[in-house]
Every structure is written in C-alpha cells, then in structure tokens.
VMD Tcl script that builds the backbone (N, CA, C; Angstrom):
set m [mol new atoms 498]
animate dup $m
set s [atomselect $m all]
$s set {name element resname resid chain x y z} {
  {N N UNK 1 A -34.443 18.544 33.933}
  {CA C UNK 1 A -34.644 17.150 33.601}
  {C C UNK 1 A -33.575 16.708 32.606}
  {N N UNK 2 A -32.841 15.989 33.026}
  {CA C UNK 2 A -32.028 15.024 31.909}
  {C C UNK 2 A -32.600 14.538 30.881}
  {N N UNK 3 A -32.052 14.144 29.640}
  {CA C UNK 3 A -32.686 13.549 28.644}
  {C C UNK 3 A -31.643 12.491 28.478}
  {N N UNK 4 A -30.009 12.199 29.522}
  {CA C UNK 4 A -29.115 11.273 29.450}
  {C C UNK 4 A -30.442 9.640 29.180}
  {N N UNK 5 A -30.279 8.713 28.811}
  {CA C UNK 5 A -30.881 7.438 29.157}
  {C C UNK 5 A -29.447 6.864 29.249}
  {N N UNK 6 A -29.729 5.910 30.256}
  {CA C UNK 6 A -28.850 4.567 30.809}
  {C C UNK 6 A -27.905 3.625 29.794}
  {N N UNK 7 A -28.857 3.531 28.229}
  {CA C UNK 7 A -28.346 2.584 27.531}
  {C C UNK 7 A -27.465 3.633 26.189}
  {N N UNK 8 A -27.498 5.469 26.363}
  {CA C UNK 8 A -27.000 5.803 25.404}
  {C C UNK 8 A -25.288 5.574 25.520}
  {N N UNK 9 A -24.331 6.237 24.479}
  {CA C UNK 9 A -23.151 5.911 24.784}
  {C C UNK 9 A -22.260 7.073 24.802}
  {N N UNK 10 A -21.354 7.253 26.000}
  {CA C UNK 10 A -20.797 8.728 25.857}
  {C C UNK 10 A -19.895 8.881 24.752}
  {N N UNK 11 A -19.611 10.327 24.573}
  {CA C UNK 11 A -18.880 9.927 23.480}
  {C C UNK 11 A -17.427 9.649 23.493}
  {N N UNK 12 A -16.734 9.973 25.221}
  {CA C UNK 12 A -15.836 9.096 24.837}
  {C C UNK 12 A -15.502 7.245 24.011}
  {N N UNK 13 A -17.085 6.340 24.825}
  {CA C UNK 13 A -17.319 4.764 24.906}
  {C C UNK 13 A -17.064 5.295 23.037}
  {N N UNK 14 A -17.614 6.461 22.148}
  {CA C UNK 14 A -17.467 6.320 20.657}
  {C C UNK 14 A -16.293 6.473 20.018}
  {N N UNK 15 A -15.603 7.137 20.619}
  {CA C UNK 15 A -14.013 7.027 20.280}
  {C C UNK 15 A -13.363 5.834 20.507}
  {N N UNK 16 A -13.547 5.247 21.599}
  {CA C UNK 16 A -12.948 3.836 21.869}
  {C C UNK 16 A -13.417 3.020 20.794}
  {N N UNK 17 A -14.355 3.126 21.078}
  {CA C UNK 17 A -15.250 2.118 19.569}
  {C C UNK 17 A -14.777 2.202 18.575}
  {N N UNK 18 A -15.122 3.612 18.404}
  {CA C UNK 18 A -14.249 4.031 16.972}
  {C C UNK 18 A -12.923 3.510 16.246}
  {N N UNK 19 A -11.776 3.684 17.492}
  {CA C UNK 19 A -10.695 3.501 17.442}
  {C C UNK 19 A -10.339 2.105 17.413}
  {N N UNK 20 A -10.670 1.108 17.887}
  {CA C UNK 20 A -10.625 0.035 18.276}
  {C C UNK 20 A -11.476 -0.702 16.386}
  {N N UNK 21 A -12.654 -0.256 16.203}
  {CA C UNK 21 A -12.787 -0.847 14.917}
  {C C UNK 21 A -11.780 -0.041 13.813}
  {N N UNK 22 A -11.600 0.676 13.645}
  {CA C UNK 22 A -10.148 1.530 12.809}
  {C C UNK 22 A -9.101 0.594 12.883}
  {N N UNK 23 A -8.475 0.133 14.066}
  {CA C UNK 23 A -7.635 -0.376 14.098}
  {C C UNK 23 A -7.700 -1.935 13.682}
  {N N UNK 24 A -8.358 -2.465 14.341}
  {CA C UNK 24 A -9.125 -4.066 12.957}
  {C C UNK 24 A -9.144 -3.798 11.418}
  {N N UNK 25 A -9.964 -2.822 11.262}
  {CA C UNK 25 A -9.518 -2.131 9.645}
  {C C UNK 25 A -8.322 -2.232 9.109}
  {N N UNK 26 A -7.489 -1.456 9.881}
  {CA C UNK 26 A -6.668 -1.269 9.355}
  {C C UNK 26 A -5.242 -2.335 9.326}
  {N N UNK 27 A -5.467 -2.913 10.517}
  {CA C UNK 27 A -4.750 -3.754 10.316}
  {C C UNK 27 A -4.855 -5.646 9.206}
  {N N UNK 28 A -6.327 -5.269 9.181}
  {CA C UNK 28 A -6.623 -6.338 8.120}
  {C C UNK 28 A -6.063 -6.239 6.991}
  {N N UNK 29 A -6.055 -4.676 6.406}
  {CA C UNK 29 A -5.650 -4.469 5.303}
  {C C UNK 29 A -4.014 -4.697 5.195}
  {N N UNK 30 A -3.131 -4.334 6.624}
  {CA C UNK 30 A -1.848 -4.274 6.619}
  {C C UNK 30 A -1.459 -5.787 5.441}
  {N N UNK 31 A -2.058 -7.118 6.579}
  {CA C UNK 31 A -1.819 -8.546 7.002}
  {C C UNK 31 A -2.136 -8.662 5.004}
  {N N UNK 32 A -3.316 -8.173 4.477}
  {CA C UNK 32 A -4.131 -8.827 3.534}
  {C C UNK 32 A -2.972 -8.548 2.114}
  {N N UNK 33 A -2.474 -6.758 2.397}
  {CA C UNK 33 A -1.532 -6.471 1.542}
  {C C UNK 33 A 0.230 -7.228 1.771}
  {N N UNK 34 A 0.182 -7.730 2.738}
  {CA C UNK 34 A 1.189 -8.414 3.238}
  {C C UNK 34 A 1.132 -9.805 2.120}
  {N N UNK 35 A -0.014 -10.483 2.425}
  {CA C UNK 35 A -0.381 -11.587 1.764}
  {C C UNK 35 A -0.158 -11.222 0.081}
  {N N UNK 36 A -0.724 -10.392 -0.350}
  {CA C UNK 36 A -0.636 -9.984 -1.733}
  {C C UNK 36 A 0.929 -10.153 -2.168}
  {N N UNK 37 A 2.033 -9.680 -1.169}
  {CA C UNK 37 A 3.061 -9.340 -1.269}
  {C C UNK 37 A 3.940 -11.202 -1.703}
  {N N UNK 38 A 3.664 -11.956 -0.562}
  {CA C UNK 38 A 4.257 -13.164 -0.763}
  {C C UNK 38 A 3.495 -13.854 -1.569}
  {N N UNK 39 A 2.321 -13.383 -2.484}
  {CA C UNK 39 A 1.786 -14.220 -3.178}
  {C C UNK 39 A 2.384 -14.171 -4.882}
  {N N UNK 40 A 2.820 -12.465 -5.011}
  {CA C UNK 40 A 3.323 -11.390 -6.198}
  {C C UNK 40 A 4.301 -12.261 -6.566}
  {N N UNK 41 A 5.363 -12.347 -5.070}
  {CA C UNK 41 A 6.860 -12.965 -5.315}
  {C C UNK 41 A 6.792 -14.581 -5.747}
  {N N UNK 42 A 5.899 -15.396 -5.118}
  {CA C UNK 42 A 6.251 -16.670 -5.353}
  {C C UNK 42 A 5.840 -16.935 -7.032}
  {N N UNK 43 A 4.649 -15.804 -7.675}
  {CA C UNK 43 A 4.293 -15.413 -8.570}
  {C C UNK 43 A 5.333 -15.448 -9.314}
  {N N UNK 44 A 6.323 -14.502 -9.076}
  {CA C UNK 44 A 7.736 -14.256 -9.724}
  {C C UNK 44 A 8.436 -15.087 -9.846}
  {N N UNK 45 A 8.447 -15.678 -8.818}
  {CA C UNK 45 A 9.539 -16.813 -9.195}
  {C C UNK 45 A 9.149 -18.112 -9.963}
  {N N UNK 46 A 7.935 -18.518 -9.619}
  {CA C UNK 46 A 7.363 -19.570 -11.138}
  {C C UNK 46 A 7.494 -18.761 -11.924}
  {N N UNK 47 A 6.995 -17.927 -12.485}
  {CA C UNK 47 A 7.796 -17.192 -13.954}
  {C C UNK 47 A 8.963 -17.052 -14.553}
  {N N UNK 48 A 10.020 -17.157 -13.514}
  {CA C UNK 48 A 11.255 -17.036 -13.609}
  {C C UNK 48 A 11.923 -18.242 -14.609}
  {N N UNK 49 A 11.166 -19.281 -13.083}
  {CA C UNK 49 A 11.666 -20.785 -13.091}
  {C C UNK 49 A 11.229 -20.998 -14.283}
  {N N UNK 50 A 10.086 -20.249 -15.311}
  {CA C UNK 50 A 9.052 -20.904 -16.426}
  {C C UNK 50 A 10.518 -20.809 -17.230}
  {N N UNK 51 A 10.747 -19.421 -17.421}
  {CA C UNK 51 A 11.546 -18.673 -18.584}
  {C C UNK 51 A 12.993 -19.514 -18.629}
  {N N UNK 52 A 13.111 -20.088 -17.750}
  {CA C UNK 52 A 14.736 -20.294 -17.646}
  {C C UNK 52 A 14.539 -21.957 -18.154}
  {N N UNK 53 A 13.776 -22.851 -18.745}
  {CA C UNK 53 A 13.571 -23.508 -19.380}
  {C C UNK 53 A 13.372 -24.137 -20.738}
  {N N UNK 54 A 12.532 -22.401 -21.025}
  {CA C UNK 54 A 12.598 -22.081 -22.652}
  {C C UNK 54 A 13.596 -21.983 -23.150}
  {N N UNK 55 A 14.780 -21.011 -23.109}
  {CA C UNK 55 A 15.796 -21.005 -24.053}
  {C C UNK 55 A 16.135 -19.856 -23.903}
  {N N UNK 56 A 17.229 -19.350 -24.762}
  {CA C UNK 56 A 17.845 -17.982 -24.006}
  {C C UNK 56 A 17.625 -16.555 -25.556}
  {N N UNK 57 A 17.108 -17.067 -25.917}
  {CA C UNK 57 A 16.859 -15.436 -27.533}
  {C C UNK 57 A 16.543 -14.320 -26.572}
  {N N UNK 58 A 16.790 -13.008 -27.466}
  {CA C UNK 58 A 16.900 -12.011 -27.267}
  {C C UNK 58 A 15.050 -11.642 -26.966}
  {N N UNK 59 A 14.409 -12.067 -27.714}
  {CA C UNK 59 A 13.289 -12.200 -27.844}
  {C C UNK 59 A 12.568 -12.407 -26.100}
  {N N UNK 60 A 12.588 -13.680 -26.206}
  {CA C UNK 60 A 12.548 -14.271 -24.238}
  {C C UNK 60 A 13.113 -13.526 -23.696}
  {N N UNK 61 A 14.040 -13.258 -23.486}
  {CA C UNK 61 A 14.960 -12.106 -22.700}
  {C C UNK 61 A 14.077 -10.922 -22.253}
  {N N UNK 62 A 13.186 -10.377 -23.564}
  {CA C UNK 62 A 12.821 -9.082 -23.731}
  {C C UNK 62 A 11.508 -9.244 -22.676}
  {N N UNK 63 A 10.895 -10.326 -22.905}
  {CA C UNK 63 A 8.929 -10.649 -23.006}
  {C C UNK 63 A 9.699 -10.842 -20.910}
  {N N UNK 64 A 10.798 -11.484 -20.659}
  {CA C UNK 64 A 10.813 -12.140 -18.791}
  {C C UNK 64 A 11.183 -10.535 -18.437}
  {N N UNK 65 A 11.974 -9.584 -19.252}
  {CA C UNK 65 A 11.998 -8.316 -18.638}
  {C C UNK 65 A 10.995 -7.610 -18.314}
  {N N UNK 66 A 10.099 -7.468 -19.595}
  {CA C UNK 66 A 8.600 -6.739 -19.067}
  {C C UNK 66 A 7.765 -7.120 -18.063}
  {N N UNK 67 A 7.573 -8.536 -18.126}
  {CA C UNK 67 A 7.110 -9.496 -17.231}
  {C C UNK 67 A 7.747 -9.472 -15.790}
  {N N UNK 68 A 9.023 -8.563 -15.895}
  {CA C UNK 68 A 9.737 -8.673 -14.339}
  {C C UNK 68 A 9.221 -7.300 -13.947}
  {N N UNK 69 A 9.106 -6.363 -15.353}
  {CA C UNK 69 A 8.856 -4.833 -14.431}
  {C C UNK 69 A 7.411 -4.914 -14.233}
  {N N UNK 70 A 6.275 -5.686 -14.957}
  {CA C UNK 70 A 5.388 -5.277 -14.165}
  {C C UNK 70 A 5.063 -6.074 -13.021}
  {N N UNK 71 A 5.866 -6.906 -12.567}
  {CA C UNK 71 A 6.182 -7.513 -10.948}
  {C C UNK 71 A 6.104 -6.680 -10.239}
  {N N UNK 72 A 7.334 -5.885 -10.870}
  {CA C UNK 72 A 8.151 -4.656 -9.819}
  {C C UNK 72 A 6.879 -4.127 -9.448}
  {N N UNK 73 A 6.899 -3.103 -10.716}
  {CA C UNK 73 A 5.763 -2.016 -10.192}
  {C C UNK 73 A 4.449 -2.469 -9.450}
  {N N UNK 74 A 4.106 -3.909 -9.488}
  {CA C UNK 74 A 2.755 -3.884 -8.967}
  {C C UNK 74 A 3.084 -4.176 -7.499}
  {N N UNK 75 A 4.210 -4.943 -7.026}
  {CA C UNK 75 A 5.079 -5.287 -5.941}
  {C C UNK 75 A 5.074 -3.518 -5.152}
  {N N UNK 76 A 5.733 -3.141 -5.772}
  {CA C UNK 76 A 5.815 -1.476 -5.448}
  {C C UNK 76 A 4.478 -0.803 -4.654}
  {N N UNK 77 A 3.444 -1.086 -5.737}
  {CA C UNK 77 A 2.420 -0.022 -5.371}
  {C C UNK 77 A 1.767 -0.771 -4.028}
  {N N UNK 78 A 1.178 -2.324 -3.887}
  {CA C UNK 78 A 1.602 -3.150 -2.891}
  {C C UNK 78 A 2.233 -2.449 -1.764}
  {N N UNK 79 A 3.544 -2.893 -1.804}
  {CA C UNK 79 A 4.440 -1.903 -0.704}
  {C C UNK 79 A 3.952 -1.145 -0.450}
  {N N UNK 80 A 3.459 -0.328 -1.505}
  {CA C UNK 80 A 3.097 1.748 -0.843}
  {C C UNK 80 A 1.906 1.128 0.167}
  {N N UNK 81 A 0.762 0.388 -0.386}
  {CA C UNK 81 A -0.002 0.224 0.314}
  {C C UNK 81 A -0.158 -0.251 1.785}
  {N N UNK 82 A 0.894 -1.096 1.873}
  {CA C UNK 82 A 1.221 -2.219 3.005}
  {C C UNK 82 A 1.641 -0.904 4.085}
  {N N UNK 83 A 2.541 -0.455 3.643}
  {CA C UNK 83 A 3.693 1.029 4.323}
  {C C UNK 83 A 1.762 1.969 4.303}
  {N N UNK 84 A 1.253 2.389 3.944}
  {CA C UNK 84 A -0.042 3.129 4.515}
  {C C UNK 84 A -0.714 2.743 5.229}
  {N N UNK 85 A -0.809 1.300 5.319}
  {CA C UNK 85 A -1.941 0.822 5.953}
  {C C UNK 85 A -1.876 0.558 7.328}
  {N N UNK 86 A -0.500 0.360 7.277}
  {CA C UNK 86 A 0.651 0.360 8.415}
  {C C UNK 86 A 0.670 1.879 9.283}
  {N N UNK 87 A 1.359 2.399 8.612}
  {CA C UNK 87 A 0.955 3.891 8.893}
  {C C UNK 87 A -0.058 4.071 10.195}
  {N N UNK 88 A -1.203 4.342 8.631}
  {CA C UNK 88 A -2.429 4.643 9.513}
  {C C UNK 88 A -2.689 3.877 10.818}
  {N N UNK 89 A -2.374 2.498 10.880}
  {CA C UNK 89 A -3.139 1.787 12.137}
  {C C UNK 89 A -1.859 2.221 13.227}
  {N N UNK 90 A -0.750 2.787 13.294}
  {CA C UNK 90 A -0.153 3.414 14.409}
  {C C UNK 90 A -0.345 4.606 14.796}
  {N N UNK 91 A -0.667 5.238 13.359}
  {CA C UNK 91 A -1.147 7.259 13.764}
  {C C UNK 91 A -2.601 7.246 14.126}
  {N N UNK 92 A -3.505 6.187 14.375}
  {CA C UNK 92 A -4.975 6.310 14.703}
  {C C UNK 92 A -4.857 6.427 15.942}
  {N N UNK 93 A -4.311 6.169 16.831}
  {CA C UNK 93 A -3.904 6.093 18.152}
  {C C UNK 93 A -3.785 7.396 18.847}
  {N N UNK 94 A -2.870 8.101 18.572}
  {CA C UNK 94 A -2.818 9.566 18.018}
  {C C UNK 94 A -3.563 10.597 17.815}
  {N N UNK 95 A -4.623 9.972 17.074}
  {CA C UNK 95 A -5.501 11.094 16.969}
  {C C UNK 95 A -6.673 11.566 17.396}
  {N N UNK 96 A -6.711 12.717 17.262}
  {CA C UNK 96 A -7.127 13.458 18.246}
  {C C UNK 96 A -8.698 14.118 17.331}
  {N N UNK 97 A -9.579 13.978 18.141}
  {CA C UNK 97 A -10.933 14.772 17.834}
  {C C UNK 97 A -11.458 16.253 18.467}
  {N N UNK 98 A -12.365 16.485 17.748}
  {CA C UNK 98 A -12.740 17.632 17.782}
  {C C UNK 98 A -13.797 18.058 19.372}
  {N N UNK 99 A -14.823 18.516 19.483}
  {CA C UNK 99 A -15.223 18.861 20.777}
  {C C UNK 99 A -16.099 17.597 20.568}
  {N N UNK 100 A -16.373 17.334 21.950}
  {CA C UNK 100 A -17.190 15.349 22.164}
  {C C UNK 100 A -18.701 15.953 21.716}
  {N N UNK 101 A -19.593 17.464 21.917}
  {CA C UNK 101 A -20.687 17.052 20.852}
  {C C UNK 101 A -20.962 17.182 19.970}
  {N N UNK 102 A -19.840 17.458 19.245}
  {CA C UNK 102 A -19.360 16.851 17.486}
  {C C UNK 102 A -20.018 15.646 17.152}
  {N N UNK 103 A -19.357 14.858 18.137}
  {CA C UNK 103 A -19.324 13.360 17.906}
  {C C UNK 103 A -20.465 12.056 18.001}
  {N N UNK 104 A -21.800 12.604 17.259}
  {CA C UNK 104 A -22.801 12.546 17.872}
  {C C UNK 104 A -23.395 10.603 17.918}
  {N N UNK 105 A -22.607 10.040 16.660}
  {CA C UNK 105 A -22.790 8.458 16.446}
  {C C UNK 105 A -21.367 8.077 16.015}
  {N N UNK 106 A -21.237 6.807 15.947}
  {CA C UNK 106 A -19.837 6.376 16.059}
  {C C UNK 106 A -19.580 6.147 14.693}
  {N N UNK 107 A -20.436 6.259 13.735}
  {CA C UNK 107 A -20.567 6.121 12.676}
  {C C UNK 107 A -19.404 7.964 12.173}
  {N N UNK 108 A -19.657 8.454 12.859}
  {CA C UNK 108 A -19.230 10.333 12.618}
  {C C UNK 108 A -17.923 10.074 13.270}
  {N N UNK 109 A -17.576 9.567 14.502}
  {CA C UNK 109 A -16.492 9.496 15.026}
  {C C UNK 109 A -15.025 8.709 14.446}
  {N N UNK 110 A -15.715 7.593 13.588}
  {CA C UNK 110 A -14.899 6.346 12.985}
  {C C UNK 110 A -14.103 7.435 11.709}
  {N N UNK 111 A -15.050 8.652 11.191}
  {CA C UNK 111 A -14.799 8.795 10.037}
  {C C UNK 111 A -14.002 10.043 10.416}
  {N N UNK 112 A -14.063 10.769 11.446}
  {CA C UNK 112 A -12.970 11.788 12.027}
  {C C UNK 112 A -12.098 11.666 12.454}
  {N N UNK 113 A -11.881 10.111 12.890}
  {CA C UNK 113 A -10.056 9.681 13.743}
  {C C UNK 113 A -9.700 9.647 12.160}
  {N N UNK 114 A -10.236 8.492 11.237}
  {CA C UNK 114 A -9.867 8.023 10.521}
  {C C UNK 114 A -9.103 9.843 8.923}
  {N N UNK 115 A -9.877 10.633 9.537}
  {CA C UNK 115 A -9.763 11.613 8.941}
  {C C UNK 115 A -8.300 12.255 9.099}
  {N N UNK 116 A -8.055 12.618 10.501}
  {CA C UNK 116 A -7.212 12.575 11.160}
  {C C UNK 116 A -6.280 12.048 10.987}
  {N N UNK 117 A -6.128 10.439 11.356}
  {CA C UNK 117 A -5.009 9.735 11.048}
  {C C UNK 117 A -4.416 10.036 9.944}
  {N N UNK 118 A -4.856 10.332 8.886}
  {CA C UNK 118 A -4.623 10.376 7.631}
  {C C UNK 118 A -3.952 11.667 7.373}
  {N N UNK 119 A -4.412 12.732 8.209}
  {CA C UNK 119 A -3.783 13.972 8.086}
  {C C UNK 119 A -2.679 13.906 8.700}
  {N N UNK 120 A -1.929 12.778 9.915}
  {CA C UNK 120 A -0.818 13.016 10.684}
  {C C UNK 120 A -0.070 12.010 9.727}
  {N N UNK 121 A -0.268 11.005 9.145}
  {CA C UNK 121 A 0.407 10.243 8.317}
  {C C UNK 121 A 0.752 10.876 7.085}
  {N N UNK 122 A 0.265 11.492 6.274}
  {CA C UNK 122 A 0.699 12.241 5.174}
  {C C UNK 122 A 1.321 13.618 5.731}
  {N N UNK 123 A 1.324 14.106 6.542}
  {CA C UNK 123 A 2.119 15.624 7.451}
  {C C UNK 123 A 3.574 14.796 7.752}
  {N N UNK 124 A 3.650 13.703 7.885}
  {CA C UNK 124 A 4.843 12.722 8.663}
  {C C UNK 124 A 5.638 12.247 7.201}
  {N N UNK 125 A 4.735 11.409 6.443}
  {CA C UNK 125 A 4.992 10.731 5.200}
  {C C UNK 125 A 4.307 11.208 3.753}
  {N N UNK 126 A 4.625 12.579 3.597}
  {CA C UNK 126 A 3.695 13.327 2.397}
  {C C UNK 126 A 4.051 12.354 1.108}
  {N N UNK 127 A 5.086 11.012 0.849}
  {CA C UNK 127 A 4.342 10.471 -0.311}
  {C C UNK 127 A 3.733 9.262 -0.287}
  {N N UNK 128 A 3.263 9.097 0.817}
  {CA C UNK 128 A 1.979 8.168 1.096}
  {C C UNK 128 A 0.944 8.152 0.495}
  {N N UNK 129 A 0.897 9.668 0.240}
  {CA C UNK 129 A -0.277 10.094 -0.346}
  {C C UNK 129 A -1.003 9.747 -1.356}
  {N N UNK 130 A 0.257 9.293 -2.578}
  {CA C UNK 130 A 0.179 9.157 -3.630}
  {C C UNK 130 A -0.816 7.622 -3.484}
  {N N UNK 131 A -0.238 6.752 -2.898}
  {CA C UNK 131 A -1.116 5.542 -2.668}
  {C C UNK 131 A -1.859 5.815 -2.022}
  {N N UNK 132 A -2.953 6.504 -2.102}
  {CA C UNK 132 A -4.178 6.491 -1.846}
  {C C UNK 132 A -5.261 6.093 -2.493}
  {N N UNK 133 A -4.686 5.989 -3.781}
  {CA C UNK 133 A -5.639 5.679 -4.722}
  {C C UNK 133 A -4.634 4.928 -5.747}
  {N N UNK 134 A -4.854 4.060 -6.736}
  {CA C UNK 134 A -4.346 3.402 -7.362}
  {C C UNK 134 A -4.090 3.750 -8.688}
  {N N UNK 135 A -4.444 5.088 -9.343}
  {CA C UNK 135 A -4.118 5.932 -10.101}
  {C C UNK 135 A -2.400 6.937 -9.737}
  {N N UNK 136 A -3.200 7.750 -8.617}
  {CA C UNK 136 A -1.800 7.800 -8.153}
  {C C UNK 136 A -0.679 7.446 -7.590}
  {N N UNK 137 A -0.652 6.153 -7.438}
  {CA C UNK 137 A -0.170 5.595 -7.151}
  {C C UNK 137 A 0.865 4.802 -8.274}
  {N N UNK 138 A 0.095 4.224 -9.544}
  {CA C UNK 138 A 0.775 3.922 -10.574}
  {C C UNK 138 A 1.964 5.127 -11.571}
  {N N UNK 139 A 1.030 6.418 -11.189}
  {CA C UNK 139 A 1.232 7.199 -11.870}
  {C C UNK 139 A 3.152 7.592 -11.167}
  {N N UNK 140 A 3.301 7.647 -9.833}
  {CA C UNK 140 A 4.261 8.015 -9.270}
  {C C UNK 140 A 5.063 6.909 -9.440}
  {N N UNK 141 A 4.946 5.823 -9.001}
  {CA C UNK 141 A 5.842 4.267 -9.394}
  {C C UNK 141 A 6.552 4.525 -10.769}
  {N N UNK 142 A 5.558 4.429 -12.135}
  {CA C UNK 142 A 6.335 4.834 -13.407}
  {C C UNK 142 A 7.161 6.142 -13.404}
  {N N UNK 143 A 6.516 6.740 -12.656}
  {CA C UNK 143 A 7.351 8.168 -13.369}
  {C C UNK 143 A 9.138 8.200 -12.660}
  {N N UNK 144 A 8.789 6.794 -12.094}
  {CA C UNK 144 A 9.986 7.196 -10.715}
  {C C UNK 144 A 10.910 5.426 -11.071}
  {N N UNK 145 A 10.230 4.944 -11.625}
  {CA C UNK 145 A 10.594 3.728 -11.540}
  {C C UNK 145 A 10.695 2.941 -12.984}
  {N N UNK 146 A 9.853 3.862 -14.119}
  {CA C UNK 146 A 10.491 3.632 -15.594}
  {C C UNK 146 A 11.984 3.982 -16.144}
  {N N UNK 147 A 12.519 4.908 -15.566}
  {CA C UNK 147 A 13.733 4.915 -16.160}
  {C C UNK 147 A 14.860 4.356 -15.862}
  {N N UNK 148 A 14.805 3.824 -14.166}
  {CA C UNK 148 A 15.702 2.885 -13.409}
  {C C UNK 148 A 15.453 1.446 -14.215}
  {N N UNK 149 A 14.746 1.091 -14.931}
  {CA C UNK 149 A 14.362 0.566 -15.433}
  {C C UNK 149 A 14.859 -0.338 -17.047}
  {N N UNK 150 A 14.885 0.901 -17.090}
  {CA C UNK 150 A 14.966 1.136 -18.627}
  {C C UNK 150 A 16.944 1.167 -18.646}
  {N N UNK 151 A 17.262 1.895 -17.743}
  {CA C UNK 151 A 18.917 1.573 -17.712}
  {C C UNK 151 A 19.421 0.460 -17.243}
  {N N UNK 152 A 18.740 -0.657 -16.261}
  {CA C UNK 152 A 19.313 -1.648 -15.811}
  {C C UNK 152 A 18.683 -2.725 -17.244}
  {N N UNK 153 A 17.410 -2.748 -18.239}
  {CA C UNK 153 A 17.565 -3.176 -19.197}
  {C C UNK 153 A 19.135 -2.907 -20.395}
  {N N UNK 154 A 19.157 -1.339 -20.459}
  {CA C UNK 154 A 20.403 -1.296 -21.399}
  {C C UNK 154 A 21.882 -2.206 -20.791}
  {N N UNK 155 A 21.858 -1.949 -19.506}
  {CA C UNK 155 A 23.091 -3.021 -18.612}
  {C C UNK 155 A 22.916 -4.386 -19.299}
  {N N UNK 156 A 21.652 -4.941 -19.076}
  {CA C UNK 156 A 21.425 -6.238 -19.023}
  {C C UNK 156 A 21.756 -6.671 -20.328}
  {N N UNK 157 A 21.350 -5.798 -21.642}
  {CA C UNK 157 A 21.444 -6.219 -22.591}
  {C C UNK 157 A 22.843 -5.830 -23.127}
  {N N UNK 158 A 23.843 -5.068 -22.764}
  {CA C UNK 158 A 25.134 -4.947 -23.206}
  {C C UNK 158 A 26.078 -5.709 -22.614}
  {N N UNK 159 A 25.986 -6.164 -21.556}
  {CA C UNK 159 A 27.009 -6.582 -20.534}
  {C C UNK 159 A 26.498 -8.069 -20.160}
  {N N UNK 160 A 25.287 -8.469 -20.460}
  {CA C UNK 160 A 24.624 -10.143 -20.310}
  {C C UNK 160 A 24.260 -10.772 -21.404}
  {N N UNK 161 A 23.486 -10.145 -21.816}
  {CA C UNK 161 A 22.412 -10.880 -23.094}
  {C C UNK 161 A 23.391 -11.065 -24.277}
  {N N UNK 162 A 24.218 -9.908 -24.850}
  {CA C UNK 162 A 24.722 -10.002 -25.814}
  {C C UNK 162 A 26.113 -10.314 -26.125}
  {N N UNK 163 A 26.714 -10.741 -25.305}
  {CA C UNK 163 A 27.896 -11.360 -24.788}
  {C C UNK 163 A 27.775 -13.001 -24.858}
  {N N UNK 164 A 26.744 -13.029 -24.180}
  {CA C UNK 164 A 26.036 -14.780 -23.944}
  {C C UNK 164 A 26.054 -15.373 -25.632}
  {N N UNK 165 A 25.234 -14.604 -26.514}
  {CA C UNK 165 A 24.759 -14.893 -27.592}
  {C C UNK 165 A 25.953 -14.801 -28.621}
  {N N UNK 166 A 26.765 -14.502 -28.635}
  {CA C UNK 166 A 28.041 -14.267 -29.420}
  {C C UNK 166 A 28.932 -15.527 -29.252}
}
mol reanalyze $m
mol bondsrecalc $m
mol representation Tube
mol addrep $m
C-alpha cells in the first residue's frame, strides 16, 4: 500500500520551490543593496557640495576627510554585500543537494541549496566571506583600507591643503 497522497510534493517540485524562492531572496537583496549604493553616493555628494561652501581651513579639510572615509568604508562594505548577494543568486543554480529523502519540507531544502550556494561562492570567492556578517566585514575594510587612507590624507595635505593656504 502506498502512503504517496495526490496533493503531497515530490521532492524534486521542493527544490524548484526552493530554488526559485532563494533566488527572489536573493536577488531582492542584490537590487535593495544596489539602492543603498546610489543613495550612499548622492549622500556624498550633498556633503561635498555642503563643505565646498563653508570655507577652506585646515580644520574643514580634516572633519570632509573623515566624513569622506566613512563614505568609503560604508560604500565598501555595501559593495562586499551587493558582490555576495550577487554571488549567491548565480551559484544557487548550481547547487546541488543531498539524497531527495533528506529533503523532507521545503522549509529543509531552501536551507540546504542556500547552504550550498554559500559553500561554492566562498570555495570560488574565499573573501566574500568576510561580508557575511557586518563585523567582519568592517573589520577587513579597515584593516585593508585604513592605511590607503591615511597616505592619500598625508598627499592631500602636503601637496593640496597646504600649498592653497600659504
């Protein structure tokens, strides 16, 4: 005697499912971090436009620099995100599950592509990784992106700022 019923769902119909809501996921997030992205910059540039009104001291100079790196870096981690989210919604496609009666609700299946994906995207792009979380993510940006930083300030201020002011 079968115990199949008519209205259950095989588990391929849960992979499709699966895959198909993964990919809405993920691509919401692509579009949403996209949005973040042109919202950061136009951000930037009223700030810009603010500073270049005030006056030119060393002072202002200093407060539109900090104000530009934490653009950068938040622009940055952004990016990492946009570049993962991206990622993932092309390597979900890809991936591959375990034996079908593993896969017993789609609820189990969503969370094993998605498992997956993640393992072929970081095997492909191991510093993706770091934006996974927004700790590590900050943590790698500064460590990588404070001192580029910090020398195009010493430029700015030997070769612009203090030239101007003289």
């Amino acid at each position: 005697m079968s115990t199949h019923t008519p209205n259950s769902q095989k588990p391929f119909e849960h992979t499709e499912a699966s895959c198909i809501a993964l990919l809405r996921y993920y691509n919401s997030q692509t579009m949403t971090h996209g949005g973040y992205l042109i919202g950061l910059f136009i951000g930037f540039l009223t700030l810009v436009s603010r500073f270049s009104l005030i006056g030119g001291s060393i002072i202002e100079h200093l407060v539109l620099f900090m104000f530009s790196w934490g653009f950068f870096v938040l622009a940055m981690y952004i990016l990492g995100r946009t570049l993962l989210w991206g990622q993932l919604a092309s390597k979900v496609l890809n991936a591959k599950l375990g034996s079908p009666e593993e896969n017993t609700t789609e609820e189990t299946t969503i969370y094993q592509l998605h498992l997956e994906a993640t393992r072929i995207v970081f095997r492909n792009h191991p510093k993706l990784e770091n934006f996974m979380s927004y700790k590590p993510a900050l943590k790698y940006i500064i460590e990588r992106i404070s001192p580029v930083f910090c020398i195009v300030l010493v430029i700015y201020l030997v070769f612009v700022l203090i030239p101007s002011l003289t």
